[in-house]
N, C-alpha and C positions, 0 to 999 in steps of 0.2 A: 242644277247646281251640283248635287252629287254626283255627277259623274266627271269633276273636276278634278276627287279626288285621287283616282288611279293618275292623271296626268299628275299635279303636284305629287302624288308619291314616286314616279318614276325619275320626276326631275331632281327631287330630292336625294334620289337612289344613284341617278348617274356623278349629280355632285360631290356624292360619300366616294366613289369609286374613284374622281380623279383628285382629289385633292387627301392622297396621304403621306401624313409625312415619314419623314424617312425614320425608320428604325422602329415605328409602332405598329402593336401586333394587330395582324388583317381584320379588319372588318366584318362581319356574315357577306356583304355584297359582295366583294375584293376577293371572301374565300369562295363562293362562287364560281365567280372568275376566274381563277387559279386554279380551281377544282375541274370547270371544265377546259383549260386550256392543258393540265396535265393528262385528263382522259383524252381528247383529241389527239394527244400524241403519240398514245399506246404505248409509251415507255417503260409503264411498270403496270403492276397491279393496282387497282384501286384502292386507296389506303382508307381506314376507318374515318379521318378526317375529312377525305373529299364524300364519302357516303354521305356523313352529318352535314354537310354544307348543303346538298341534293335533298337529302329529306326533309332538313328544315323548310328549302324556301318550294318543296311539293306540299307541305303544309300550306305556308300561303296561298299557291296556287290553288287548292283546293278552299279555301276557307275565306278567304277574300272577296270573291262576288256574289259568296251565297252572303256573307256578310253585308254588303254594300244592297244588294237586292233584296234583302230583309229589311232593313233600315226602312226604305222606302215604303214595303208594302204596310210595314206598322205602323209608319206616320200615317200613309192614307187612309188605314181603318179607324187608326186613334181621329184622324180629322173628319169623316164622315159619323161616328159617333157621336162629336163632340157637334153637329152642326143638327141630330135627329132630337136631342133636348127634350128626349120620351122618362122623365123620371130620374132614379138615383141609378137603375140599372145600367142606361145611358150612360150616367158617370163614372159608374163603376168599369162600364166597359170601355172607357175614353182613357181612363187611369191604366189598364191592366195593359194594353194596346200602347199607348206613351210609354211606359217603363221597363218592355219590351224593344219600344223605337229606341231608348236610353242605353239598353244591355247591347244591341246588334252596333247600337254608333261607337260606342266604346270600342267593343271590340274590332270596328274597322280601324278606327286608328289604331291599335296594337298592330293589324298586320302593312299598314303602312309606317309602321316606325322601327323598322328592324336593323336599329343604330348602335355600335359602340359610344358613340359621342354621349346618347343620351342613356346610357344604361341598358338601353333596350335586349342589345343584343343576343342573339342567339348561342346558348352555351353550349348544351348538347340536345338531342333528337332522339326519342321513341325510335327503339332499331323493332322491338319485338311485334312478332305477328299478330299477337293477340291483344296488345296496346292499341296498336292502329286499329284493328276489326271494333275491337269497343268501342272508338272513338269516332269512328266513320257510320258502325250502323245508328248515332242518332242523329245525321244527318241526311238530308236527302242527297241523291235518292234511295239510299238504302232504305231508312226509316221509314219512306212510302211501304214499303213491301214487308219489311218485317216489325217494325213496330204498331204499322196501321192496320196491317191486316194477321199476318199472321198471328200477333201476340195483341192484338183489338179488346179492348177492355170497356171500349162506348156501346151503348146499347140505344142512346138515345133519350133518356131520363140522365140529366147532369142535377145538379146545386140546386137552381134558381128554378127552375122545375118540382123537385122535391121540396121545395119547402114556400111555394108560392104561397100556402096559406099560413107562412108564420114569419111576417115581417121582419118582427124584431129578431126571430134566430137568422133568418135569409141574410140581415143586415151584416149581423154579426156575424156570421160564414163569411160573407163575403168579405169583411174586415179582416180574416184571416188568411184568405187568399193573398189577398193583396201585402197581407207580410211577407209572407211565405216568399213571395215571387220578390218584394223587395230586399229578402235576405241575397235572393240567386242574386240580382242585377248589381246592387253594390259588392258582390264578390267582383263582379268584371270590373266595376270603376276603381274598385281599390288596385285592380293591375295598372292601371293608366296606360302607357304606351307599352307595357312588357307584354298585353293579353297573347295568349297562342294557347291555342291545342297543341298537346304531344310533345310540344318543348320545353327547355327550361332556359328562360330567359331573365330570370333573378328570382328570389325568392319573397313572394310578398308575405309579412305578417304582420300588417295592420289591416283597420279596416274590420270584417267579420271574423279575418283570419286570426284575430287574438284570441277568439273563442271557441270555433272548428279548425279543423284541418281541410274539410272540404265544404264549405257553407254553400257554395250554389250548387252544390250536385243535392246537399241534405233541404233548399227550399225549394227548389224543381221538383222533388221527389213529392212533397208534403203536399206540393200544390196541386198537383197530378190527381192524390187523394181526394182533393178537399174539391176538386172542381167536380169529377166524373162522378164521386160516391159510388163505384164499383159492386159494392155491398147493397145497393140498393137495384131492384130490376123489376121493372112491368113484365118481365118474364121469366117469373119466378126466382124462387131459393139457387135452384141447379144453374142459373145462367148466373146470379150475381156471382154464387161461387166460382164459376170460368173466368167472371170479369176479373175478379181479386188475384186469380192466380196469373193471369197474363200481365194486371198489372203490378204483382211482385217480382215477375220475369225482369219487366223491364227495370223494376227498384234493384235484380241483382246485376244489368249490365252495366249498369252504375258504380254497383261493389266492386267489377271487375276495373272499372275504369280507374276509380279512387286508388284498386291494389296494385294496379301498372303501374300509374303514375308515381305513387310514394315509389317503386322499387326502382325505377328509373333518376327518380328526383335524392335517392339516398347514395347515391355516389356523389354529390353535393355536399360538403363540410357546412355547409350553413342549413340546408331542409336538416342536417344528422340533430343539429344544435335546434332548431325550431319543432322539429319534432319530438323532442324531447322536454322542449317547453312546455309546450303545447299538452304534454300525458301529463303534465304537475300542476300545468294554472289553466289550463281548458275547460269550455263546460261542463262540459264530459265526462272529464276527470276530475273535477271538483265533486260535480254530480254524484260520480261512483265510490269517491272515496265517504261522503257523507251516509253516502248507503251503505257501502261496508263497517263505519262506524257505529248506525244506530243499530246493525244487525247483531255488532260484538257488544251495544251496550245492553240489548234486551236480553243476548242470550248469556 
């Protein structure tokens, strides 16, 4: 059945293309079209707008069948867990697996919904080199190569290992994982049909986004922590130490992704007005201003 949905998106996609009316402005699909019928003709130079038309739907292109191929492989794990019925572990792993399947489904339909009609549409596109490099290396197959091995933070003792002999913290770990990882996933669902990497396709602030500015990159992050415990190693001090630093590497290619995105997303009159919200009523900032108060009331 999923592989229906590249067919309805395409059918969906030629529909947008022939049915516009006269005098509204083009579509992502339509600009496309236009983009490359203007290049084919070698008439002029390539204009900034046909760029952003090519880079947006090379985002899809890229991001669309690892999407749709994720989906899949997480249901399958989530339903072979779900059918081994070996304890809470089991369920634990049937939940973390499902909510996973929840974040990749999401995000397939974001890249099959790239509509003016419905808001979707593609505004502008990550032109910068180092935008794209952060946002590609956590994908495969970048990430095979450099976040699996080079910057390798498993050693083979994870969570539920480490604390085999203490049920009730194991539990409660694992209660925390599985927050963590539900902050990231309802980041995606709060995009509905707008999700995309590297573009800006409206600005979401509901959802987690009333209280961060980046909520799935800051429960991805926590999660990472909470599952591998890099600080802990059957092979001593000096290895856990290597694990913690490869995986703060990978917590700053995250910083870098967060600082493109804001710096791409702040030519936007609406992220200028959200993020500005967001430093006065965020957690964040709530958090810090409380801290900088009891600091001026003690001293």
């Amino acid at each position: 059945m999923s592989l229906l949905i590249p067919f309805v998106a395409a059918g969906w996609m030629a529909w947008i293309a022939l049915r516009t009316p006269a005098g509204r402005a083009l579509d992502s699909v339509e600009s496309l079209g236009k983009a490359a019928i203007q290049i084919g003709k070698r008439r002029r130079k390539t204009s900034r707008t046909d760029l952003q038309a090519f880079l947006g739907w090379l985002v899809k292109a890229f991001y669309l069948p690892l999407m749709l191929s994720s989906t899949y492989l997480f249901l399958t794990s989530a339903h072979t867990l779900f059918e081994q019925k070996n304890g809470w572990m089991s369920v634990f792993g049937f939940i973390y697996m499902l909510m996973f399947a929840v974040d990749t489904a999401f995000a397939t339909i974001g890249y099959c919904s790239t509509s003016k009609r419905i808001g979707a549409h593609i505004r502008s596109t990550e032109t910068t080199l180092l935008g794209w490099a952060s946002a590609l290396v956590c994908y495969p197959p970048l990430n095979l190569l450099i976040l699996h091995q080079w910057l390798s933070y498993r050693d083979g003792l994870e969570w539920d290992a480490w604390l085999i002999n203490w049920p009730v913290i194991s539990f409660i770990w694992g209660a925390a994982i599985l927050l963590s990882v539900g902050l990231y996933v309802s980041a995606t669902v709060a995009f509905g049909p707008r999700f995309s990497n590297l573009t800006n396709r409206g600005i979401i602030t509901s959802g987690p986004y009333r209280f961060f500015k980046h909520p799935s990159y800051i429960g991805k992050n926590i999660a990472w922590w909470l599952i591998s415990v890099p600080f802990v190693s059957n092979m001593g001090a000096l290895a856990a130490l290597g694990n913690c630093a490869a995986l703060l590497a990978i917590n700053g290619i995250y910083v870098v992704r967060a600082v493109t995105e804001e710096r791409h997303l702040m030519s936007d009159p609406t992220y200028r007005a959200y993020s500005a919200w967001i430093a006065e009523h965020g957690l964040i900032g709530r958090l810090a201003r409380r801290i900088s108060n009891g600091k001026l009331a003690t001293g």
